[in-house]
N, C-alpha and C positions, 0 to 999 in steps of 0.2 A: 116509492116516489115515481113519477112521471117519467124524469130524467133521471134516470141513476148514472152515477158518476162510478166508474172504476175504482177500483181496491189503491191502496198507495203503496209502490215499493221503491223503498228508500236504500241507498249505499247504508252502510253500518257508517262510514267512516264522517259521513253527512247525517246521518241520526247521532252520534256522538260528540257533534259540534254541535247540534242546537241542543242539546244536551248540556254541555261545555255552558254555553252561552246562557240558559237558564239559569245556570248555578250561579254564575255571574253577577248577573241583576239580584240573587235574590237579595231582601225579601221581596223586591218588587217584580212584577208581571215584566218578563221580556216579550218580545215578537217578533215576529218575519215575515218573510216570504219564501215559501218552496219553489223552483223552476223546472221544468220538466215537459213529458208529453204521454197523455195518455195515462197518467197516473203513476210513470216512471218519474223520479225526481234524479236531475241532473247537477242543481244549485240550490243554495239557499243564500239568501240576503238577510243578515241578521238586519233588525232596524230598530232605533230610539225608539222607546215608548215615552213619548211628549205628558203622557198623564204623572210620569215616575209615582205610579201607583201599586200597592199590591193587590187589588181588587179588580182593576179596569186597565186597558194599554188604547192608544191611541198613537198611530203610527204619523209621523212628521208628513203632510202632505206632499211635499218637494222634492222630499227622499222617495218616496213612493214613488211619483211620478219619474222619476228618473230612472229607478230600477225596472219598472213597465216597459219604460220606451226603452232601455238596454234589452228586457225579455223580449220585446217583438223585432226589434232588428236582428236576435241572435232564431229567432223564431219560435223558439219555447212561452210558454204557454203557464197561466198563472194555475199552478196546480193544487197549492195550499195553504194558508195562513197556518203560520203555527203561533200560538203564544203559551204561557205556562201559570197554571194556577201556585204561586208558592204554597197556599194552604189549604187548600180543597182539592179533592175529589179531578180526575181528569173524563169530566162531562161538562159538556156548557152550558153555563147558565143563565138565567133569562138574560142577562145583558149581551152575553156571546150570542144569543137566540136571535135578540132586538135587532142586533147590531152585524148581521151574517148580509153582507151586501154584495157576495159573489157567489151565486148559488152555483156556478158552474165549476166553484172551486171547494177543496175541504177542507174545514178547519182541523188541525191539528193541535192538540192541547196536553201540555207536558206538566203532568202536577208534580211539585216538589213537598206535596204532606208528610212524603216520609222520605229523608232528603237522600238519603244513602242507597234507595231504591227508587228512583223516580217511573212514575206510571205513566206511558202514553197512550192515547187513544187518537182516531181521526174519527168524522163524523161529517155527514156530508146533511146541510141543514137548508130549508127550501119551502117559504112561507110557513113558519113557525115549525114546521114538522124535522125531526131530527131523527137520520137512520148512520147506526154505527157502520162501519168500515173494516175491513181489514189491511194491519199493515203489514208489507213483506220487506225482511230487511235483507238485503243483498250483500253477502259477506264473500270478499273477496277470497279466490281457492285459486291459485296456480296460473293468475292471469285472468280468473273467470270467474261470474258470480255464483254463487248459489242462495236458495230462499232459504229466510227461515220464518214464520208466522210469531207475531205477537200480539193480535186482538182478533 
């Protein structure tokens, strides 16, 4: 891709909330927003899926706009949508494809197919073309993080 976007490293402790938060919803599609900079995530904003669909999620326009304008007053940066297939495969599909209207950010997709092992992927998608990611999860050691890879 033209613009590649950096790899994602997320806290564990913030990967196991949206995590949390998937299982939540299911069987329907949750989603969010990742906050961060440069492909570190700092927050995430779990947000209603307006569609309360298992197939499609559509984020409440109002809620969005308000956690935008809290991410740029706090100066962090829109780093990734996540949302969660409960029953597919964690690749996006043509409606995630159609529907990717931040190329500068990655979609993150958390499938709940096999609920007891949920699969995550990110994938940074940009006029129809989709290139996977890697994510590094920052697990807390002694005050400090440390990486570990899981895509």
């Amino acid at each position: 891709m033209e613009n590649s976007l950096p790899d994602l490293a997320i806290p564990e402790d913030l990967l196991n909330r949206m995590i949390e938060h998937a299982c939540q919803e299911y069987p329907l599609e949750s989603c969010g927003i990742l906050a961060g900079k440069e492909g570190k995530i700092v927050d995430f904003y779990p947000m209603v899926n307006t569609e309360k669909s298992s197939s499609c999620y559509r984020m409440d326009p109002e809620e969005q706009l308000r956690v935008l304008l809290e991410m740029e007053e706090t100066g962090m940066e829109l780093s990734a949508i996540y949302h969660s297939h409960p029953h597919t495969a964690a690749f996006p599909s043509q409606r995630d494809v159609d529907n990717a209207f931040y190329p500068d950010s990655l979609i993150l997709i958390i499938s709940l197919m096999e609920k007891n092992t949920p699969q995550i992927a990110a994938f940074q998608i940009s006029e129809g073309r989709i290139e996977k990611k890697a994510i590094k999860v920052m697990k807390t050691r002694r005050g400090s993080y440390e990486m570990d890879s899981i895509s």
